[in-house]
ROROFI-906943 format. One line per 8 residues: number of its first residue (from 1); their letters; for each residue x, y, z of N, C-alpha, C, O, CB. Coordinates in steps of 0.1 Angstrom, whole numbers. Glycine has a CB too. Layout:
NUM	A	X:Y:Z:X:Y:Z:X:Y:Z:X:Y:Z:X:Y:Z; ...;
This chain:
1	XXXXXXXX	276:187:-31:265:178:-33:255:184:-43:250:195:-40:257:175:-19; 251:179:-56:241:177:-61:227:185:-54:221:179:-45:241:162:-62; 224:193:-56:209:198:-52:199:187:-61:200:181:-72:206:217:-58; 188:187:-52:176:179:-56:170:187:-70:174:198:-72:164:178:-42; 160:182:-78:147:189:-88:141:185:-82:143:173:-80:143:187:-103; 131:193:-75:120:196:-69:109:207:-74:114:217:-78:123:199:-60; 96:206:-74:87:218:-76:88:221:-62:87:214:-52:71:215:-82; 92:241:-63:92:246:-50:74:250:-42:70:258:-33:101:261:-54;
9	XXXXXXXX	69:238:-49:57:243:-40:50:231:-34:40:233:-27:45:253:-48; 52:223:-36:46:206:-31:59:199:-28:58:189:-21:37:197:-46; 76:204:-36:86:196:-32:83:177:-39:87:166:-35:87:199:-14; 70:180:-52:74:164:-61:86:168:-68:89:178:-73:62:157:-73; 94:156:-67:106:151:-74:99:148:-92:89:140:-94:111:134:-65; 106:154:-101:106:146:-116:111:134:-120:123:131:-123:112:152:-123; 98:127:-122:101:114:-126:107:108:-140:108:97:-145:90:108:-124; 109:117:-143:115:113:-158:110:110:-174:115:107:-185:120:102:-155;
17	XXXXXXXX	97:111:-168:86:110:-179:83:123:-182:86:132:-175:73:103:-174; 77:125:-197:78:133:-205:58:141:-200:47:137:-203:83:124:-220; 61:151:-193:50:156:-189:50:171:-190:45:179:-182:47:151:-175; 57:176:-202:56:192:-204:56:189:-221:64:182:-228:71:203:-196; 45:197:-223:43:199:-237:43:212:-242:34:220:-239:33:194:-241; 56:217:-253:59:235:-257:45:235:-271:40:226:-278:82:239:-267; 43:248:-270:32:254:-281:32:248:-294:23:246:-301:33:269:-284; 50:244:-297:52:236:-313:44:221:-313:39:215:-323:71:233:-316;
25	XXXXXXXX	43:217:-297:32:207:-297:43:193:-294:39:181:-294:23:207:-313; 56:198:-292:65:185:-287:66:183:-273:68:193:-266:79:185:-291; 64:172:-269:66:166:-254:80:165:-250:88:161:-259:60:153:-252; 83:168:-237:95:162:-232:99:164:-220:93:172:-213:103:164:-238; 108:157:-216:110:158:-198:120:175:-199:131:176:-204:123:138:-187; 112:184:-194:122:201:-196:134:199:-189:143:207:-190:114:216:-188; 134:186:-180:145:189:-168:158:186:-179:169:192:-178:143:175:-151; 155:177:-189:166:174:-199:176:187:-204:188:188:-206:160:168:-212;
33	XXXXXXXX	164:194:-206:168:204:-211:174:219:-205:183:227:-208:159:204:-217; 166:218:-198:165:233:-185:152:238:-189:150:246:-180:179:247:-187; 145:238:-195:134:245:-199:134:245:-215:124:240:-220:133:259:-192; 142:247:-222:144:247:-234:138:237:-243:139:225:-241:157:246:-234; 131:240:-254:121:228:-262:131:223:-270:134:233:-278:108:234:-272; 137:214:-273:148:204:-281:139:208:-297:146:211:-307:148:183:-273; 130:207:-300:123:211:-314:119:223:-315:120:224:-328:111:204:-317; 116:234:-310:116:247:-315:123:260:-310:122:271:-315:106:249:-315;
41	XXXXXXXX	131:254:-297:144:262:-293:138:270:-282:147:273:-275:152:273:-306; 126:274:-278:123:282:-272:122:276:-259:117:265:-255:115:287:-277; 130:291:-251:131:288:-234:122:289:-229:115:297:-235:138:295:-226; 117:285:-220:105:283:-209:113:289:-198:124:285:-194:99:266:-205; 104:301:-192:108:307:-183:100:300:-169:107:298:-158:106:322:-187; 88:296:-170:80:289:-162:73:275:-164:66:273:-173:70:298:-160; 77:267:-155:75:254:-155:66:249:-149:65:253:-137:84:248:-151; 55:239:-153:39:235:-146:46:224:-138:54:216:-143:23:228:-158;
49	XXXXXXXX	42:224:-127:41:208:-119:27:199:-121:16:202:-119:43:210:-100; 33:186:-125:21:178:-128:13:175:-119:1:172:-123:23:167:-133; 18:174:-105:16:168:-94:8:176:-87:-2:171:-82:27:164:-87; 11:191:-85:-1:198:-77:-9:208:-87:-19:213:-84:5:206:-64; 0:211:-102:-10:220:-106:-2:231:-106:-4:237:-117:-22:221:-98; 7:238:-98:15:249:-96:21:254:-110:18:247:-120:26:245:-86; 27:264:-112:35:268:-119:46:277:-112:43:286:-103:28:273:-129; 59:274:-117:65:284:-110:80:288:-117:84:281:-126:66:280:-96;
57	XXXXXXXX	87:297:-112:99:296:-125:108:287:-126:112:281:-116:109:306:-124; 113:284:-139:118:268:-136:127:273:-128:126:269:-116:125:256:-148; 140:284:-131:152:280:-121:150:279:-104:159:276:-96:162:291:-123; 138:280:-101:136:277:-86:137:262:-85:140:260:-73:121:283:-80; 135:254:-90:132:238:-94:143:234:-89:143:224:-82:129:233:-111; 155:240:-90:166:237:-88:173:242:-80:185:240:-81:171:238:-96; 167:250:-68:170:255:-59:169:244:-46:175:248:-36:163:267:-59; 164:235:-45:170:223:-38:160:227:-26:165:230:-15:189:223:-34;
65	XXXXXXXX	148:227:-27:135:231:-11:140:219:-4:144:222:8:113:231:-15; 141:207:-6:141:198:7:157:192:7:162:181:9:126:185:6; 162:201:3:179:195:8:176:198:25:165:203:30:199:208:-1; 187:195:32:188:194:44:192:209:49:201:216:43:197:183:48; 186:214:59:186:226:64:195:225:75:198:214:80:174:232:66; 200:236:80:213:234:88:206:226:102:214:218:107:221:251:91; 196:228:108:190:224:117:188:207:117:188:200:127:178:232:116; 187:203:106:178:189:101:191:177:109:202:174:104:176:186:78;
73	XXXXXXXX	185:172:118:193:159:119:192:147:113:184:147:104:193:156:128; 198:136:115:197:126:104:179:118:105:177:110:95:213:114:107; 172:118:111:160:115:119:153:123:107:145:118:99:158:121:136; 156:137:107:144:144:100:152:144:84:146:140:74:139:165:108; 161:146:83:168:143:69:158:129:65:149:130:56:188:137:70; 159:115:72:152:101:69:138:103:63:134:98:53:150:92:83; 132:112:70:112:112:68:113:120:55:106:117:46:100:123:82; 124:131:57:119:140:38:124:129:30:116:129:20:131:159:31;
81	XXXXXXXX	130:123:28:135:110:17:124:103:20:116:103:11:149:100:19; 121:96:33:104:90:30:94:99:26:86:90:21:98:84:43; 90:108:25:82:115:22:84:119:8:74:123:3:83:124:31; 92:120:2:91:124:-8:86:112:-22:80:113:-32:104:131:-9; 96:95:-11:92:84:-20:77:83:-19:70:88:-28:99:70:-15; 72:78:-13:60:81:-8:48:89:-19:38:83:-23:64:88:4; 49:103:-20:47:106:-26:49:107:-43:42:112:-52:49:111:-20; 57:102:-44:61:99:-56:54:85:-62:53:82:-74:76:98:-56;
89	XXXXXXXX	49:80:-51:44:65:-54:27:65:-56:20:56:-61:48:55:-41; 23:80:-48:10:84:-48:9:89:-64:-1:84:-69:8:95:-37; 18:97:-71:15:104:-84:16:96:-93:10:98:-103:23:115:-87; 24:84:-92:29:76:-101:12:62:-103:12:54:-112:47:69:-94; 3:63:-93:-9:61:-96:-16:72:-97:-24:70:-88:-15:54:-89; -17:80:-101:-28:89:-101:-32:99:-91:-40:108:-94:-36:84:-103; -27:97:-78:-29:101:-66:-22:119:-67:-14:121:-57:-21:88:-55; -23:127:-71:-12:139:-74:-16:147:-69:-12:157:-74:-8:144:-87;
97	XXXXXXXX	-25:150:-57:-27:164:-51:-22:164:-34:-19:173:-26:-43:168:-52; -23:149:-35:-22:148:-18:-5:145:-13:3:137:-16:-33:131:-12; -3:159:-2:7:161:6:10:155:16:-1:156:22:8:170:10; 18:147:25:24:150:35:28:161:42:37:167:37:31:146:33; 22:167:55:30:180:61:30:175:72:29:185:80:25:195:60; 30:166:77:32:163:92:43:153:92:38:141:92:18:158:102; 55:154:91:68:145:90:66:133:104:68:121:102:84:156:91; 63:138:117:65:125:125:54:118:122:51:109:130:68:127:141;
105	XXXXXXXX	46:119:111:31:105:108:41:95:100:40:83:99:12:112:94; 53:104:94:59:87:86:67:81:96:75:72:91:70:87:72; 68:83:109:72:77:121:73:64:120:65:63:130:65:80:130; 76:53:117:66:36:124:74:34:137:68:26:144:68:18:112; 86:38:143:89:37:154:79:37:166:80:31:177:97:44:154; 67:45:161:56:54:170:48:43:169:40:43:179:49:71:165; 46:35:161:36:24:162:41:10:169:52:6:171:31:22:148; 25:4:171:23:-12:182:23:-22:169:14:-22:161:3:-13:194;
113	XXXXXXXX	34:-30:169:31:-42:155:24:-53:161:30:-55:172:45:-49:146; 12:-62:159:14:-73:164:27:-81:163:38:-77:158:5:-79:161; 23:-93:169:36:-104:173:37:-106:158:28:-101:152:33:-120:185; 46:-114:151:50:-121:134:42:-133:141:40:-142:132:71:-125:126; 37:-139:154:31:-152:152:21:-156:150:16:-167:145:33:-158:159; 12:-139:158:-2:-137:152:-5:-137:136:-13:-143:129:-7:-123:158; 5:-129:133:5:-125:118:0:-138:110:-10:-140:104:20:-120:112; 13:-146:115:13:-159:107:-1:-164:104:-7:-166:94:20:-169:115;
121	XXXXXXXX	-2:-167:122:-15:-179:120:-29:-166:118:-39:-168:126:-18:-194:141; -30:-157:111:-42:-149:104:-40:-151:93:-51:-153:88:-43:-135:105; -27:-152:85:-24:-157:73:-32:-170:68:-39:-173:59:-10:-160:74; -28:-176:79:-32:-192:77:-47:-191:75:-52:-194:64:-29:-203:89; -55:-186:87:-69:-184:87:-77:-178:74:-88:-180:70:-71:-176:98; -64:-169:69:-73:-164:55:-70:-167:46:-75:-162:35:-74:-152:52; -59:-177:45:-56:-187:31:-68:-197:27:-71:-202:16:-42:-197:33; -74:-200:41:-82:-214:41:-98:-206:44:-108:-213:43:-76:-228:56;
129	XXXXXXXX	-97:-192:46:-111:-184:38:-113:-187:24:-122:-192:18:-112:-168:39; -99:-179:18:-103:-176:8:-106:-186:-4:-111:-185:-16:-97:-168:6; -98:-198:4:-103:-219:-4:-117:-217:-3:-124:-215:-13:-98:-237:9; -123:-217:14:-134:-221:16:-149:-214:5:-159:-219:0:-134:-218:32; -145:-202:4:-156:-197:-2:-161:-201:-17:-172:-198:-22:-154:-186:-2; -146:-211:-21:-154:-220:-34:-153:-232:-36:-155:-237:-47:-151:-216:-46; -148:-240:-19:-154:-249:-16:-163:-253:-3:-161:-261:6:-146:-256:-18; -171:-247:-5:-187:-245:11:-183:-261:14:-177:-262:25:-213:-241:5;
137	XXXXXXXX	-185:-270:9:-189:-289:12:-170:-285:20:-169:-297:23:-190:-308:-11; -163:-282:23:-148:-287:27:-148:-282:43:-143:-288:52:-132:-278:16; -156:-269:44:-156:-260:55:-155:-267:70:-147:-263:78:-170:-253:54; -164:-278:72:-164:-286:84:-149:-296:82:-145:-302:93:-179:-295:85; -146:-298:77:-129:-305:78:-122:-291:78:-112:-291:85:-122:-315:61; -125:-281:74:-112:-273:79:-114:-266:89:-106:-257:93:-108:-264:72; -125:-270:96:-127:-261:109:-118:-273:119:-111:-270:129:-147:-258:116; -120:-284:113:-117:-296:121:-100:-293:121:-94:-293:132:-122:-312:113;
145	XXXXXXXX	-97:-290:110:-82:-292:109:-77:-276:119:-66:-278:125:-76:-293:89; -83:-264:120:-80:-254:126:-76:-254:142:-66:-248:147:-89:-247:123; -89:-263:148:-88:-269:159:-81:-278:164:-79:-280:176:-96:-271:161; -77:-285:150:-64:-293:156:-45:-286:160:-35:-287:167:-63:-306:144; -52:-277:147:-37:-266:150:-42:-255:162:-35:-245:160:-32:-256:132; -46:-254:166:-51:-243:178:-52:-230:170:-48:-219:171:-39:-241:191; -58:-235:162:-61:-221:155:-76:-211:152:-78:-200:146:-55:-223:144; -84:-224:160:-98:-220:160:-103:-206:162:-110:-199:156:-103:-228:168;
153	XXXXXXXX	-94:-204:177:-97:-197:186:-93:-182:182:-98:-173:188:-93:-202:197; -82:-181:170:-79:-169:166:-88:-165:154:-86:-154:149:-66:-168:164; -100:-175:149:-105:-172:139:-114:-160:146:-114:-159:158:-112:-184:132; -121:-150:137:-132:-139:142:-140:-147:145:-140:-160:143:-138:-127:131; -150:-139:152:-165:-144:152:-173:-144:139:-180:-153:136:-173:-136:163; -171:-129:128:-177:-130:115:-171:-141:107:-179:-146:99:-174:-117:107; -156:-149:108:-157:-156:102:-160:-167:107:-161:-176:98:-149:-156:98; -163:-171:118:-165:-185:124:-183:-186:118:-188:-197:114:-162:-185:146;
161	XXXXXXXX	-189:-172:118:-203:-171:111:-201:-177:98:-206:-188:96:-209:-155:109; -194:-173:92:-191:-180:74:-189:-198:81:-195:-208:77:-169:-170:62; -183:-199:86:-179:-211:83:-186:-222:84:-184:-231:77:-171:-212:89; -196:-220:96:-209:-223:100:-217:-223:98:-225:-231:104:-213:-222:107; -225:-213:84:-233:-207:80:-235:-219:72:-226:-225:67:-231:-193:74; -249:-225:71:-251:-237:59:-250:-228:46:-240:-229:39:-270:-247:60; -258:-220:43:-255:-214:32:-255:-196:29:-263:-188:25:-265:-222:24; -241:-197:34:-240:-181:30:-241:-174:17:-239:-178:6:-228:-177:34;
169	XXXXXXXX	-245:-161:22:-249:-155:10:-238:-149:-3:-227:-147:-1:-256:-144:15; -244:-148:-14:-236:-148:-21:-225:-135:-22:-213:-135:-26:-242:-150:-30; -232:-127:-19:-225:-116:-9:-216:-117:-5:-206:-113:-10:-230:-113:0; -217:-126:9:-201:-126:16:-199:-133:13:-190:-136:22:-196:-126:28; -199:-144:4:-188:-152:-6:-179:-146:-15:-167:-151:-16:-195:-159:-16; -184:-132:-23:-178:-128:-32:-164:-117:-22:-152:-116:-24:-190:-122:-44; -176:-105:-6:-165:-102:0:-153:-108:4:-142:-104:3:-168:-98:7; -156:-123:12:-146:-132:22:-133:-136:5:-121:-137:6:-158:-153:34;
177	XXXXXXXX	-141:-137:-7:-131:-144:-20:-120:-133:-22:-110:-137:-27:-141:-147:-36; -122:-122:-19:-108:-110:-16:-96:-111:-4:-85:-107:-6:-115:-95:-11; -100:-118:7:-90:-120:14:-79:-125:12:-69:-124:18:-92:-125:21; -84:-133:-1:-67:-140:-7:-57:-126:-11:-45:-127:-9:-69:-153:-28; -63:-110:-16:-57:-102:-11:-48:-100:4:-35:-99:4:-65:-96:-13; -55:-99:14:-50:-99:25:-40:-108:28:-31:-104:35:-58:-100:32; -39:-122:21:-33:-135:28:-22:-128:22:-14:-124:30:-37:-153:25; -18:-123:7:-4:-119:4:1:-105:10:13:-102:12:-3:-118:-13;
185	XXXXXXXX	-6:-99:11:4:-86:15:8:-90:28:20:-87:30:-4:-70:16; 1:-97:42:7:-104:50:18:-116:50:27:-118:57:0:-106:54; 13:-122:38:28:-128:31:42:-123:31:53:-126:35:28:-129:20; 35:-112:24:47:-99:17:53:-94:36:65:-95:40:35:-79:4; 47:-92:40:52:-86:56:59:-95:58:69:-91:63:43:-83:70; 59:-109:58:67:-118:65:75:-122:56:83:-131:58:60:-129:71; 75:-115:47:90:-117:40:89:-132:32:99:-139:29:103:-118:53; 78:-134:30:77:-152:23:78:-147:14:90:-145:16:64:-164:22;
193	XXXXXXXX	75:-137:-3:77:-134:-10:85:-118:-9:82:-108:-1:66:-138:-16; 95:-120:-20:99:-108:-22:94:-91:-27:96:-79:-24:105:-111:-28; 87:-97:-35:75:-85:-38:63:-86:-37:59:-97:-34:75:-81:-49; 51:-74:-39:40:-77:-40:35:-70:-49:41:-60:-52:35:-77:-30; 24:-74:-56:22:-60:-72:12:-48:-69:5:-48:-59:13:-68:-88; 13:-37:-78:12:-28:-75:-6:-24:-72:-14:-31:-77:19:-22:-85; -8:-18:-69:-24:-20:-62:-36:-15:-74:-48:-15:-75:-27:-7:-48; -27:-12:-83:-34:-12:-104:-37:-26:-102:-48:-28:-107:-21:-10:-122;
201	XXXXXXXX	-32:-38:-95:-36:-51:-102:-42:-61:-92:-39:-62:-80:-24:-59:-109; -50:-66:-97:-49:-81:-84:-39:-89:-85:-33:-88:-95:-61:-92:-85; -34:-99:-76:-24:-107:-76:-21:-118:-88:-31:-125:-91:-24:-112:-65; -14:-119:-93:-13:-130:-110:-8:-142:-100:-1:-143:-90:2:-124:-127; -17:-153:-109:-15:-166:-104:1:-169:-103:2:-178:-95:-23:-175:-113; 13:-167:-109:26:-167:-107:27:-164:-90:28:-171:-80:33:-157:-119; 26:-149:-91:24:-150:-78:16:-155:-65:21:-156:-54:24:-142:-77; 5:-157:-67:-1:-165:-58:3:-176:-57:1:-181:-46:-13:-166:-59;
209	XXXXXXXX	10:-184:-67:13:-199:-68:30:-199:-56:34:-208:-49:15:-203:-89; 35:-186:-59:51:-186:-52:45:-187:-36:50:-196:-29:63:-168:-56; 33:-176:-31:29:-177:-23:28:-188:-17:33:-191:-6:23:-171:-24; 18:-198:-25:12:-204:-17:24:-219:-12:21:-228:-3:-2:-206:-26; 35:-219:-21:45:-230:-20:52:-224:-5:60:-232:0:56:-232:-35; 51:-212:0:56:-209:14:44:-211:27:48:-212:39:61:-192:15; 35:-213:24:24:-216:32:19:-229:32:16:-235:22:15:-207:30; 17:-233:49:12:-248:51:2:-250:38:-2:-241:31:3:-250:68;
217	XXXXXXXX	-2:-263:35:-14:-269:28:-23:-270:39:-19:-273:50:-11:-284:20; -37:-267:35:-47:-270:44:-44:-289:48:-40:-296:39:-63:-265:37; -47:-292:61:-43:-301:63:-33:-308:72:-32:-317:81:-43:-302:54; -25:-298:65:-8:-299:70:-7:-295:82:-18:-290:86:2:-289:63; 4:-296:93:10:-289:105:14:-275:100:22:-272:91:23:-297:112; 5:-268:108:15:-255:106:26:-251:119:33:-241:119:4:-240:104; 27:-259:128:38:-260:138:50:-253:129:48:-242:125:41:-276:143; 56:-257:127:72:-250:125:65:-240:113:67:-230:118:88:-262:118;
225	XXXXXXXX	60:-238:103:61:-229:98:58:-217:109:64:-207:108:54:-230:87; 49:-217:118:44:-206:127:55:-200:137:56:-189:141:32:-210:136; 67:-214:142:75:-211:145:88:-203:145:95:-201:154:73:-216:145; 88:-200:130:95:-195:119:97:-181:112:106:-176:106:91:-201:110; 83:-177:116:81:-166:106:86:-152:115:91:-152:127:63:-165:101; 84:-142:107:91:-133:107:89:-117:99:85:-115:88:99:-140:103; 94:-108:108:88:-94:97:100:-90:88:112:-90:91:82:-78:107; 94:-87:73:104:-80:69:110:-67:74:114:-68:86:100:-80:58;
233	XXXXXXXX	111:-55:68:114:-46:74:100:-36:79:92:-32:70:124:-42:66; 98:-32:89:87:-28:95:88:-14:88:78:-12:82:87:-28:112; 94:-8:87:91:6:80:88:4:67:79:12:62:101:17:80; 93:-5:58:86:-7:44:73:-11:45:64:-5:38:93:-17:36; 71:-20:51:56:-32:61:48:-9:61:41:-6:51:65:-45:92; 51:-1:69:45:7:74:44:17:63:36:26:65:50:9:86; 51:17:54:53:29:43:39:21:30:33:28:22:75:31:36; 37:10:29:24:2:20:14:4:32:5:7:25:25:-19:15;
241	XXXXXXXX	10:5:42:0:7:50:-6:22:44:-17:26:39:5:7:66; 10:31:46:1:45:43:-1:50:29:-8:59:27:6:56:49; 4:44:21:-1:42:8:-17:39:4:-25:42:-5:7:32:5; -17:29:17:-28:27:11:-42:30:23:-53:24:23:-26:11:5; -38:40:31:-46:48:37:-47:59:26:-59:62:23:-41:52:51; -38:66:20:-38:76:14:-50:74:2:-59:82:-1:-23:79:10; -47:61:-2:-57:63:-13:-72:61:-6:-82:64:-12:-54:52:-27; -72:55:4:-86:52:7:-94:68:10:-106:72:9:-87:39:22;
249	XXXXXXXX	-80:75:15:-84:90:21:-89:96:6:-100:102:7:-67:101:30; -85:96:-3:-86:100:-20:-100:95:-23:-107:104:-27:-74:93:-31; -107:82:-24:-114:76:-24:-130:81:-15:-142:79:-16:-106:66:-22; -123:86:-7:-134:88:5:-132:103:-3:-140:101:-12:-131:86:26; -126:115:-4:-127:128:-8:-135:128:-24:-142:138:-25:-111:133:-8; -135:120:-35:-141:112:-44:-153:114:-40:-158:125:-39:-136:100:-45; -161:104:-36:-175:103:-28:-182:115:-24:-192:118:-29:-174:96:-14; -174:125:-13:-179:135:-6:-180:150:-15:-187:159:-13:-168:135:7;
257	XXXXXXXX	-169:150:-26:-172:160:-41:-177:159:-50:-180:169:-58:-163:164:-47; -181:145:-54:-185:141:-62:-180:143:-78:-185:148:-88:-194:144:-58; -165:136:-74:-155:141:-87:-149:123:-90:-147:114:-82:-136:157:-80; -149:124:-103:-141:113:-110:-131:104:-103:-126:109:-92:-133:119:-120; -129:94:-106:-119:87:-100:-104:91:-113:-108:90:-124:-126:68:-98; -96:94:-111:-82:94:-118:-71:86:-121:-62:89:-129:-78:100:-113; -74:76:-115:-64:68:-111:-68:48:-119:-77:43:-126:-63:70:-91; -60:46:-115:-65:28:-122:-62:18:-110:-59:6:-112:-54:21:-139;
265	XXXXXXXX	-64:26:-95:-65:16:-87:-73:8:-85:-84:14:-86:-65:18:-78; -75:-6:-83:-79:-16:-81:-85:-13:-63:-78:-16:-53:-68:-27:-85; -96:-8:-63:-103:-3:-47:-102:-15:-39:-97:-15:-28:-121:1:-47; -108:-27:-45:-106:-39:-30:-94:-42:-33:-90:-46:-22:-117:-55:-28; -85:-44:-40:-71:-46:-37:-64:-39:-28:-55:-44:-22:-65:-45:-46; -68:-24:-26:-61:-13:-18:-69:-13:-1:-64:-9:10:-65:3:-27; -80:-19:-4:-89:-17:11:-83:-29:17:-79:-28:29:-109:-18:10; -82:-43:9:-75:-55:19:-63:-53:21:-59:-62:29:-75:-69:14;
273	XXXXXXXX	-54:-44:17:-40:-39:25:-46:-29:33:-46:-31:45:-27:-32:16; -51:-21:29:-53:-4:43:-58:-20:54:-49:-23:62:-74:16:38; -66:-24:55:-75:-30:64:-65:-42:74:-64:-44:86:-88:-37:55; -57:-50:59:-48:-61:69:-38:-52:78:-39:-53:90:-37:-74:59; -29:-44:74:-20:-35:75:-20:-28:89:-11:-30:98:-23:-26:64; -35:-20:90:-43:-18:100:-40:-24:110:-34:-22:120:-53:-20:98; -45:-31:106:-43:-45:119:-33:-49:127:-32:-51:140:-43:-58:113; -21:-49:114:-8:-56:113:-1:-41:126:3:-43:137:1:-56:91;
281	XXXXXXXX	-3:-29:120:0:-20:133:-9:-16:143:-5:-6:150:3:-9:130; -16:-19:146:-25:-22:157:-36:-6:150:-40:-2:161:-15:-21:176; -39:-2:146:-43:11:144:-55:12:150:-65:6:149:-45:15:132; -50:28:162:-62:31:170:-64:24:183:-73:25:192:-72:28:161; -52:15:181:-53:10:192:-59:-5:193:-57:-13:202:-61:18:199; -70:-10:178:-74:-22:183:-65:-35:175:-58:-36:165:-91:-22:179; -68:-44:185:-59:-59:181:-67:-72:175:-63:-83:170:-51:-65:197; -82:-66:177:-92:-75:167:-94:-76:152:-92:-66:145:-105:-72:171;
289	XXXXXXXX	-98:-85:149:-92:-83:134:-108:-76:125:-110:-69:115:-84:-102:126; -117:-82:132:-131:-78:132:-138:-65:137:-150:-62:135:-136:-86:138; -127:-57:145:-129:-46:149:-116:-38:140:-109:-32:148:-130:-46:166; -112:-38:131:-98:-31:123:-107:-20:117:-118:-21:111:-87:-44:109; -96:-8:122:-104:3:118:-97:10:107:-86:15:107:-107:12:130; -106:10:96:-95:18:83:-103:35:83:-105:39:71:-96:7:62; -108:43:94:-112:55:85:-95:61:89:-86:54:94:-130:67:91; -95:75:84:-88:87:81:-85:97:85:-79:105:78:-90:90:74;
């Protein structure tokens, strides 16, 4: 078997991108090479990792740190392959210092999912937020239409405040106008769309438009669609959760050092997944969607 390229001190994988530059001033991925500069011939005895900063000799790179150890059963073999994607998905936004070292946290077996029927009808509740907030005059027909689907009763109390509010502030107009975030990545859990985009962006109307042709029309019965739905795969569902705990954890470390942001994440795009997500695994224990706890 193939040994892994790994940096022997953080164990990131090389992505293939050109992130070593020799003194002659040319770039290139070293792994092509072995260390060797393709323009001025000269070997590199020691190789920088982009990801933590390390330096170390390249031929250790290739000494295979997270191949499987004689001990590793197929369980802990599974989490270093999650763990390493994972990570790789952190560096590939900007995220490059932060580790994994506690392997059973990529567990989701260990976690409480709600039901796919709650999911659903939260979906629904926050498709017809994120209408309502730029049409206030519609609000009392859709409370009407919620109640006719029994769906009043799963609305929050903060939102039943919006809904009721003669004239809410502009404030929580512009927060509640982000939930159309939330409504897709819970989409994306239920498997109505195949992908979702990367947390650099907000959602492009293509996609919101695919979305929205799987979801009732306000108005409509959502009976059989609620009937219907469904999780995609719960460890993928649970591997975008911690993604996007990780950056909120980055985000909060940001604040508290008072260092640059690095990255080109889109912050309320990443907080309405950590937060629906949250939810989606019960985190901490709570099942309110108004009590969903995203600290770290």
């Amino acid at each position: 078997m193939t040994k892994p390229i790994e940096c022997p001190v953080c164990e990131w994988p090389p992505d293939g991108e050109e992130h070593w530059q020799c003194t002659c001033g040319h770039a290139w991925n070293t792994f092509d090479t072995k260390g060797k500069c393709p323009s001025c011939n000269f070997q590199w005895e020691e190789t920088y990792c982009p990801a933590c900063g390390q330096t170390s000799p390249h031929n250790d790179w290739y000494s295979g740190a997270m191949k499987p150890g004689t001990d590793d059963g197929p369980e802990t073999i599974h989490l270093k392959i999650k763990k390493k994607k994972l990570e790789a998905r952190l560096i590939s936004l900007g995220i490059k210092n932060y580790r994994i070292g506690h392997l059973p946290y990529l567990d989701h077996t260990k976690e409480e999912f709600q039901n796919p029927y709650d999911v659903g009808c939260r979906l629904v509740i926050l498709s017809a937020i994120s209408y309502s907030v730029h049409k206030l005059e519609n609000r009392l027909k859709i409370i009407h239409w919620l109640k006719i689907e029994e769906l009043w009763d799963k609305v929050s109390e903060k939102e039943k405040e919006f809904f009721t509010d003669q004239q809410p502030t502009e404030e929580t107009r512009i927060a509640l106008s982000w939930r159309l975030e939330s409504a897709l990545v819970l989409g994306w859990a239920l498997d109505l769309i195949d992908n979702i985009h990367s947390i650099d962006n907000e959602g492009t109307d293509d996609e919101i438009n695919t979305f929205m042709n799987y979801v009732p029309e306000l108005g409509e019965s959502t009976k059989e669609f609620l009937s219907n739905v469904s999780y995609r795969s719960l460890e993928e569902i649970y591997e975008e959760n911690l993604l996007n705990e990780m950056a909120t954890t980055y985000f909060r470390d940001l604040l508290f050092n008072g260092k640059e942001d690095e990255t080109q994440i889109n912050r309320a795009v990443s907080f309405e997944r950590h937060y629906s997500l949250n939810w989606v695994r019960k985190f901490s224990g709570i099942s309110e969607w108004d009590e969903t706890d995203t600290s770290t």
